[in-house]
C-alpha positions in Angstrom: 11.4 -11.3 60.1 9.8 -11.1 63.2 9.5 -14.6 65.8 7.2 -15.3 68.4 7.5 -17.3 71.3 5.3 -17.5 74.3 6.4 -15.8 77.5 6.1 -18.9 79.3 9.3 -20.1 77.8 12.1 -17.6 78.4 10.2 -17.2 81.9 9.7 -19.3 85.0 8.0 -22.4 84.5 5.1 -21.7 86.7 3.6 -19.7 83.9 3.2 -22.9 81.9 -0.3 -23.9 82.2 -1.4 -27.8 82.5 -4.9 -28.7 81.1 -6.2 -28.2 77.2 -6.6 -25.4 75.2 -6.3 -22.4 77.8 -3.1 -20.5 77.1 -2.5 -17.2 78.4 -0.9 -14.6 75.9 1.3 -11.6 77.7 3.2 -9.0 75.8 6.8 -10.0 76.1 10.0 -7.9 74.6 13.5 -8.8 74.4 15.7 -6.0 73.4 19.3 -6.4 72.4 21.2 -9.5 72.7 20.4 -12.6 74.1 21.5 -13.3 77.7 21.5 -16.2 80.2 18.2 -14.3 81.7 16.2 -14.8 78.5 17.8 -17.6 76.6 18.8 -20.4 79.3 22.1 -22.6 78.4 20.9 -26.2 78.5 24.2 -28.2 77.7 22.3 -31.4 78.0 20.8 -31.2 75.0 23.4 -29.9 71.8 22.1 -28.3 68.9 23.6 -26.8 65.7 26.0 -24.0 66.4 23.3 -21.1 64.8 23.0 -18.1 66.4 20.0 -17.8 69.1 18.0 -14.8 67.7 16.3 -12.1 69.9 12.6 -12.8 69.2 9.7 -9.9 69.6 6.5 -11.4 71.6 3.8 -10.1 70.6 0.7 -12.7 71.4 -1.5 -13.7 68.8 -0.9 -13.1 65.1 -3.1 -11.4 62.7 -3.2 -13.0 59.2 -1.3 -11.6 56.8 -3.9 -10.7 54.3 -2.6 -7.3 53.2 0.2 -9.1 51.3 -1.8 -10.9 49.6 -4.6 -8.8 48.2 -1.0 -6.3 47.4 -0.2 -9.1 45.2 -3.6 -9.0 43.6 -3.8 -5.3 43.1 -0.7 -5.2 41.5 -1.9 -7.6 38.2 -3.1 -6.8 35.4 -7.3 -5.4 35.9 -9.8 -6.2 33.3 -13.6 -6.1 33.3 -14.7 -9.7 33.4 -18.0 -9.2 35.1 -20.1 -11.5 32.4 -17.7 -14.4 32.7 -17.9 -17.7 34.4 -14.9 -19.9 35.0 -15.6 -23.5 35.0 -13.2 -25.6 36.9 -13.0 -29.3 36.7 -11.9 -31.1 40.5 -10.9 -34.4 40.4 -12.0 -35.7 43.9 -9.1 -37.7 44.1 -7.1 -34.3 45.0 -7.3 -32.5 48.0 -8.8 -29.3 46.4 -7.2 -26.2 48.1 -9.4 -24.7 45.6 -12.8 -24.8 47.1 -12.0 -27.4 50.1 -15.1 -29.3 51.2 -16.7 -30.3 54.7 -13.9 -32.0 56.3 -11.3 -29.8 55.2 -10.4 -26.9 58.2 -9.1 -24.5 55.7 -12.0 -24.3 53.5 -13.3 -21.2 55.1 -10.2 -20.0 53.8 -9.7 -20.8 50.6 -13.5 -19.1 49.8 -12.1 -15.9 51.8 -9.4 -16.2 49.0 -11.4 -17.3 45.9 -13.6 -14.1 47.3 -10.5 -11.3 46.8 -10.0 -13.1 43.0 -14.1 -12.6 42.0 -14.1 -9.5 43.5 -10.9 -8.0 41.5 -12.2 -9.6 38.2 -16.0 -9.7 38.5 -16.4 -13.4 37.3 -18.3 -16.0 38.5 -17.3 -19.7 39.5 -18.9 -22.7 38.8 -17.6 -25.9 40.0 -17.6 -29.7 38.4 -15.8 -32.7 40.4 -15.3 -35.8 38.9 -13.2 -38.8 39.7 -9.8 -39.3 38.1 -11.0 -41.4 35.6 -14.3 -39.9 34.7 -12.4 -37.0 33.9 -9.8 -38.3 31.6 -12.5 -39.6 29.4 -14.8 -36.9 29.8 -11.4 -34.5 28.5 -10.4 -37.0 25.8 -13.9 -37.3 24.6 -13.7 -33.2 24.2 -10.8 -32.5 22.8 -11.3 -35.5 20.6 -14.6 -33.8 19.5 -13.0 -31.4 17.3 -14.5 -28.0 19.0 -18.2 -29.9 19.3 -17.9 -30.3 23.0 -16.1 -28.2 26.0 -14.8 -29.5 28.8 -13.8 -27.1 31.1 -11.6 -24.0 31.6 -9.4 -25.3 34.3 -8.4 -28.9 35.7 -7.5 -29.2 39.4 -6.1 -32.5 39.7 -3.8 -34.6 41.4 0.2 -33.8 40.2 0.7 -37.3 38.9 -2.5 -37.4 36.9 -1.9 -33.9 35.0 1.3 -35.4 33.9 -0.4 -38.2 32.4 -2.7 -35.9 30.6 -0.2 -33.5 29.5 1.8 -36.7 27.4 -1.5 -37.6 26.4 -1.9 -34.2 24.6 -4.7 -33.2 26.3 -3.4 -29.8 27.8 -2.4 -26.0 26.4 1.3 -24.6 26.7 0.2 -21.8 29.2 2.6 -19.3 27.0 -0.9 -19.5 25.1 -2.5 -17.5 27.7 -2.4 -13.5 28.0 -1.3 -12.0 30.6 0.0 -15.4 32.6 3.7 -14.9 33.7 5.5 -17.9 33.3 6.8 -18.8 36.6 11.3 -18.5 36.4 12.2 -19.6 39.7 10.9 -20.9 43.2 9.1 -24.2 43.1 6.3 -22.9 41.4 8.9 -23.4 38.1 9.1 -26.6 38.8 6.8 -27.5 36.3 8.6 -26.2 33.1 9.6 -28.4 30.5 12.1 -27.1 27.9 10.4 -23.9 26.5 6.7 -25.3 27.6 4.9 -24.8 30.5 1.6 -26.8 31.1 1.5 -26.7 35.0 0.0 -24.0 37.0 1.6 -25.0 40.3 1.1 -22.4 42.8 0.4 -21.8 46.4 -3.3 -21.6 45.2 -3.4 -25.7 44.8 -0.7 -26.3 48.0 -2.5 -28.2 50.0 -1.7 -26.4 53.6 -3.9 -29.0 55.7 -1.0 -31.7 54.1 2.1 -30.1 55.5 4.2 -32.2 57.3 4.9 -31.6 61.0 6.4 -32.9 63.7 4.9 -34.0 66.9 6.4 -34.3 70.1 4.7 -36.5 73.3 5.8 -34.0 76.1 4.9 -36.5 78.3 7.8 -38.9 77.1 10.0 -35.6 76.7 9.2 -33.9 80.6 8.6 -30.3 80.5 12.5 -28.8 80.2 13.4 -30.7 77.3 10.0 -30.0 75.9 10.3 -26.0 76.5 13.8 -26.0 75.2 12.9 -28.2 71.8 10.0 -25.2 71.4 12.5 -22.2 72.0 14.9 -23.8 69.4 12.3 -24.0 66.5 11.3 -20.8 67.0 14.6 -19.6 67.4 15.0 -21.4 63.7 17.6 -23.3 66.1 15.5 -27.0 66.0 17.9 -29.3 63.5 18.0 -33.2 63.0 21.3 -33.4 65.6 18.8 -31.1 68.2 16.1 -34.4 67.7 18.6 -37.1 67.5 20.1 -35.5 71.1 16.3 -35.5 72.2 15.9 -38.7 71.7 19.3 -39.7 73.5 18.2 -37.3 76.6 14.7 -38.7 77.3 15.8 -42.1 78.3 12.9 -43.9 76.3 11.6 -46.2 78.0 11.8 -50.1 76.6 9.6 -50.5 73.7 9.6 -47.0 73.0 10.9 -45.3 70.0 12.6 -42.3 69.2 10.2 -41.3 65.9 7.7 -42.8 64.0 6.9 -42.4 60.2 4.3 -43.3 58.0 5.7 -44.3 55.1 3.5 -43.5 51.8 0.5 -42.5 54.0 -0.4 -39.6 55.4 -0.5 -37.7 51.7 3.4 -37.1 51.4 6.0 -40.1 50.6 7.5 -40.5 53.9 10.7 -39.3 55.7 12.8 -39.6 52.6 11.1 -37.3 50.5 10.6 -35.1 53.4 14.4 -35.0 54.3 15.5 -34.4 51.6 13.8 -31.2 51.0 14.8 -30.2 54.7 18.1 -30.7 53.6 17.7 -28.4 50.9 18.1 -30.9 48.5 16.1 -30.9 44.6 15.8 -34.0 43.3 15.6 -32.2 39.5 17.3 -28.7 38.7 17.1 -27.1 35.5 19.6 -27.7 32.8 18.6 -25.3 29.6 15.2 -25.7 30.5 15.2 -29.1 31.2 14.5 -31.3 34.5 18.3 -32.9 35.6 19.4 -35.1 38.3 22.5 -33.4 39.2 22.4 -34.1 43.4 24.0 -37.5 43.0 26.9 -35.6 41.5 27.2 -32.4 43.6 27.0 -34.5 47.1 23.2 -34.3 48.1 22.7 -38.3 47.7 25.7 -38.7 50.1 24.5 -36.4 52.3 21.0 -38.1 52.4 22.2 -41.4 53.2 23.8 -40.2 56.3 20.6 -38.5 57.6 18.4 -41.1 56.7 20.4 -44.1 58.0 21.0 -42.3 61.3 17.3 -41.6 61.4 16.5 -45.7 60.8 18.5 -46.0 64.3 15.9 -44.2 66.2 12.8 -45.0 64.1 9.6 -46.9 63.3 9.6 -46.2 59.3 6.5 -48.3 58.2 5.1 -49.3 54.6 1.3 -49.2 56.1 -1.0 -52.0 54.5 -4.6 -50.0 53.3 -6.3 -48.7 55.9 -3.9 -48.9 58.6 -0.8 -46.7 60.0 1.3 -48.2 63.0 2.7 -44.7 63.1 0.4 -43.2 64.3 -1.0 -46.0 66.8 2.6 -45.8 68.0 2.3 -42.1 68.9 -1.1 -42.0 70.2 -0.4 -44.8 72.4 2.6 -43.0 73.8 5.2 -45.6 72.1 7.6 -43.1 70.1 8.7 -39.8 71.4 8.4 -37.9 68.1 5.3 -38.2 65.4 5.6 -37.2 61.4 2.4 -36.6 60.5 0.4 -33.7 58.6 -0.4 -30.1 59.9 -4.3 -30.8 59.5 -3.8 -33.3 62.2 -4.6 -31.0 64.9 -7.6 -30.4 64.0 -8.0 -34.0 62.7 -7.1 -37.4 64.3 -5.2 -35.8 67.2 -8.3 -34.3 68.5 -9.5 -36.6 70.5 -6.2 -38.4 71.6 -5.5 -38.9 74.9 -2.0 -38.5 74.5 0.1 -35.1 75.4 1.6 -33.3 72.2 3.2 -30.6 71.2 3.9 -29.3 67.2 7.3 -28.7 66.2 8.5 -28.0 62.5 10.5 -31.0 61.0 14.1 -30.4 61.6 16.5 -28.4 59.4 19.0 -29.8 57.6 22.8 -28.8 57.3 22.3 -26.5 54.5 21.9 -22.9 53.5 18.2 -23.2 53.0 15.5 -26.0 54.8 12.4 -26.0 52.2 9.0 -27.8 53.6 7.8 -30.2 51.2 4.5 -29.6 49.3 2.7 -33.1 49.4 3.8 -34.9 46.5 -0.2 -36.2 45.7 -0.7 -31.9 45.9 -3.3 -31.0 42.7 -2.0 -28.5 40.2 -4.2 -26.9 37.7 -3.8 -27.5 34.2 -5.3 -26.0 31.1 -7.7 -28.2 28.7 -5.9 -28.0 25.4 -9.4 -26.6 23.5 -9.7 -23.8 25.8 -11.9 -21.1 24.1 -11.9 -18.4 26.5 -8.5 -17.9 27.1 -8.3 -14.4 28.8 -10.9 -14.9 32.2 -8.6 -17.7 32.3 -5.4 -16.2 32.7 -7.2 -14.1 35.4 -8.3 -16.9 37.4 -5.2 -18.7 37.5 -2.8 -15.4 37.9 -5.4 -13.7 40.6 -5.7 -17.2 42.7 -2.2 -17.6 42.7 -1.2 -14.0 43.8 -4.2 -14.4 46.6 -3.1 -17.4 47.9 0.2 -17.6 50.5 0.7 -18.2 53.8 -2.3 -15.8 55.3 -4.2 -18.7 55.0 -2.6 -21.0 57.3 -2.4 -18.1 59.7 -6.1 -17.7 60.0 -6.0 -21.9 60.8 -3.5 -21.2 63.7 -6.0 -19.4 65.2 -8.7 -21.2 64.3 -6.9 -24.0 66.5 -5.7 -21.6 69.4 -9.4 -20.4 69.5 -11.2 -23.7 69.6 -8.8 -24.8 72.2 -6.9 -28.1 70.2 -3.3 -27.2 71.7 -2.7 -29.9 74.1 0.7 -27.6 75.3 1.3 -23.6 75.3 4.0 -23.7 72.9 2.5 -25.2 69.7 0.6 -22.0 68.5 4.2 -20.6 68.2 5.9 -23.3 67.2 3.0 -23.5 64.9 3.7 -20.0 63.5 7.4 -21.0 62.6 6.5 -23.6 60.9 3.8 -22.0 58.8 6.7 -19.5 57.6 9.4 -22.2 55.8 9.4 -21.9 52.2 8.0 -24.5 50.5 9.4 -27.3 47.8 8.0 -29.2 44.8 9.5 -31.5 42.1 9.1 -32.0 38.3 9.1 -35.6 39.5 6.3 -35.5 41.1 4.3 -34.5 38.2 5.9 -36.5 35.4 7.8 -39.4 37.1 5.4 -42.5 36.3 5.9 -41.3 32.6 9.5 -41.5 32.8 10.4 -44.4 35.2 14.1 -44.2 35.3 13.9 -40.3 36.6 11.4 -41.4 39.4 13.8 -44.6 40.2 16.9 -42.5 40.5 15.3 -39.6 42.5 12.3 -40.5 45.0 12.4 -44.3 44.8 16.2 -44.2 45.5 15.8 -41.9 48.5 13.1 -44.4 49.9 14.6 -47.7 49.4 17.7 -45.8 52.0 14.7 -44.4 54.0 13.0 -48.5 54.2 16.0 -50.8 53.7 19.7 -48.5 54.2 20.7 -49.3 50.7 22.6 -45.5 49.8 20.8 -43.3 47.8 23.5 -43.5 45.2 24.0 -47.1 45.0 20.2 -46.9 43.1 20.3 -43.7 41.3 24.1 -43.9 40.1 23.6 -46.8 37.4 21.0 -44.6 36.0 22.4 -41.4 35.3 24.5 -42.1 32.0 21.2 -42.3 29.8 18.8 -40.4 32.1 18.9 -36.9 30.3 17.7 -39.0 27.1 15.1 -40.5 29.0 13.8 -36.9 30.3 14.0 -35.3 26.7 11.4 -38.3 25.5 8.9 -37.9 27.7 6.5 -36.9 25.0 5.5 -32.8 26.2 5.1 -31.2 23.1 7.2 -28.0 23.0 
């Protein structure tokens, strides 16, 4: 895979410009190893013993379409040209469907929708409802016996299309033709014994919710800023690198070392978020079936420690409505590091005052660091009278295959264009963050219908994250009846 980094750090610092959103982009190449010239030793700061890869500067990056409309071209092609798909959007979702005003990427997502609509020939017409008004207006439908139709597609919230699935309210998507049940990657996440009634794709991700990590270079200085850039693009930036940070920047009194909104933001908070940095799956699947197995195989230990060393250095928060001290914190230069979302950039960091830089969240210690896909994310679900089964298939396949990570590309220059990086680095550091795979959970979608998998996965995680109790000391009680619990939830097979 190819990095990027901007010139300006393997070269003097006098190529760093000050100011807002003017950055200068020269063609840069490192050949062969690494060497004190181009990768500076700083032994103040000590980060994970990973190897410091040569990276190829090239300047600005050109979305990766190609890959996506090769996906498309590969699936199944089929005349569909006197077909409308109707899709249902609860606007309690953030619909990475269609987007809407306030949404940076929804230029995007209608570049997309146009690949699918040109590939297939249908049309798309568009209802949005609330949460509940849609519930009724589904269970009225398929309560109907066949005299009223609903829709062809849902996009709601993760939480809510659990609810409707136990309420019998959705098709198994086997029922479809040519859909491909999803085997592996968090897309799979949604599989329940032999059924599948979650479309849960990159289509429905929600890029603008990311999490990300923000720096105040101002707290940081320059050097240590540079060398926290170089590291993540390097895929060298781990928790020990931000802890050390934190230690080298001599925080001033009253200042601290990160700052979390807990349950804002559209994600859970820094538990939920480590622990898919750390590689960690709160459900894998036992013949089928979702199973809490990372209490037993070490991940709950391994949570505890990160998340009771990050309580040292943090403001973790429980926001009342309305309000995020977080966030106040960082834009009032009072913590040195920021978790917040991607689409803040172009958001409520616009017209801060304060200096910032955007650095992926930290890896973790194992094999593979996964960004998490915002827990409140909408999936799409199938209503269970569905009538025109095959332009369905073909929306949800063809939106799917079009969808990946070309999209956030085209944002990162969206925001290197209109000038919203407050430092040179963070349209590169932007760029490595855009490229982490992504993670999603079954308990995400079906948790508040099976409380004792939600209390001994996310809540346990987040009652270390807010009080230090160990992740194990909540989930371990539960375990003994929990795969009974999980086989009740009521999805028929």
């Amino acid at each position: 895979m190819k990095l990027y980094r901007l010139a300006a750090l393997l070269a003097a610092a006098a190529l760093l410009l000050s100011g807002c959103g003017y950055i200068i982009l020269e063609n840069y190449e490192t050949r062969g190893t690494a060497s004190a010239a181009t990768d500076p030793v700083f032994p103040e700061l000590t980060l994970a013993p990973k190897p410091v890869i040569p990276a190829v500067f090239e300047g600005r990056r050109e979305p990766r379409t190609d890959e996506a409309k090769a996906r498309l071209e590969a699936l199944y092609s089929v005349d569909l040209s006197s077909a409308d798909v109707l899709v249902a959007v609860s606007t309690d979702a953030d619909d990475s469907l269609f987007g809407d005003e306030e949404d940076p990427f929804t230029e995007y997502y209608a570049m997309r929708n146009e690949l699918v609509t040109g590939k297939y020939g249908f049309s798309i017409t568009v209802i949005r409802e609330s949460s509940e008004t849609m519930r009724a207006g589904l269970a009225a439908s398929i309560g109907s016996g066949g005299d009223s139709y609903y829709s062809d597609v849902i996009e709601a919230p993760a939480a809510l299309s659990g609810s409707f699935a136990v309420s019998g309210l959705l098709m198994n998507l086997r029922k479809l033709p040519f859909y491909e049940i999803p085997s592996s990657g968090f897309e799979s996440c949604g599989v329940y014994g032999t059924s599948c009634y979650f479309d849960i794709s990159r289509a429905t991700e929600g890029y603008a919710s990311r999490p990300a990590l923000y720096l105040n270079t101002s707290l940081a200085g320059r050097e240590l800023s540079d060398r926290l850039a170089l590291a993540a693009i390097n895929g060298n930036f781990d928790f020990d690198g931000l802890l050390g940070a934190v230690a080298e920047a001599s925080l001033p009194d009253g200042t601290d070392g990160l700052a979390v909104s807990f349950g804002n933001a559209g994600y859970a908070g820094i538990a939920d978020i480590a622990a898919a940095r750390l590689g960690i799956s709160f459900t894998d699947r036992v013949s089928g079936y979702p199973s809490v197995t990372f209490v037993e195989s070490g991940g709950a230990e391994r949570l505890t420690s990160l998340l009771m060393s990050l309580r040292e250095i943090s403001l973790i928060n429980n926001p009342v409505e309305g309000s995020d001290p977080a966030f106040d914190a960082f834009r009032e230069g009072k913590t040195l590091f920021y978790v917040g979302k991607l689409s803040d950039i172009s958001g409520r960091l616009k017209d801060e005052k304060v200096s910032w830089e955007i650095l992926p969240i930290p890896q973790g210690d194992g094999p593979v660091s996964y960004t998490l896909s915002s827990p409140d994310r909408a999936v799409f679900t199938v209503p269970a009278n569905n009538r025109r089964t095959e332009s369905t298939s073909m929306f949800l396949s063809g939106v799917g295959a079009a969808s990946g990570n070309w999209i956030a590309d085209y944002y990162a220059n969206y925001c290197l264009d209109s000038g919203l990086f407050r430092e040179n680095n963070s349209y590169f550091t932007l760029l490595s963050l855009i490229d982490d795979p992504v993670y999603f959970d079954f308990v995400y979608i079906c948790g508040d219908e099976c409380k004792s998998l939600r209390e001994a996965t996310v809540l346990a995680a987040r009652i270390c994250a807010l009080s230090g109790t160990p992740v194990a000391d909540t989930a371990s009680p539960l375990l003994a009846d929990l795969a009974k619990a999980i086989k009740k939830i009521s999805l028929k097979q």
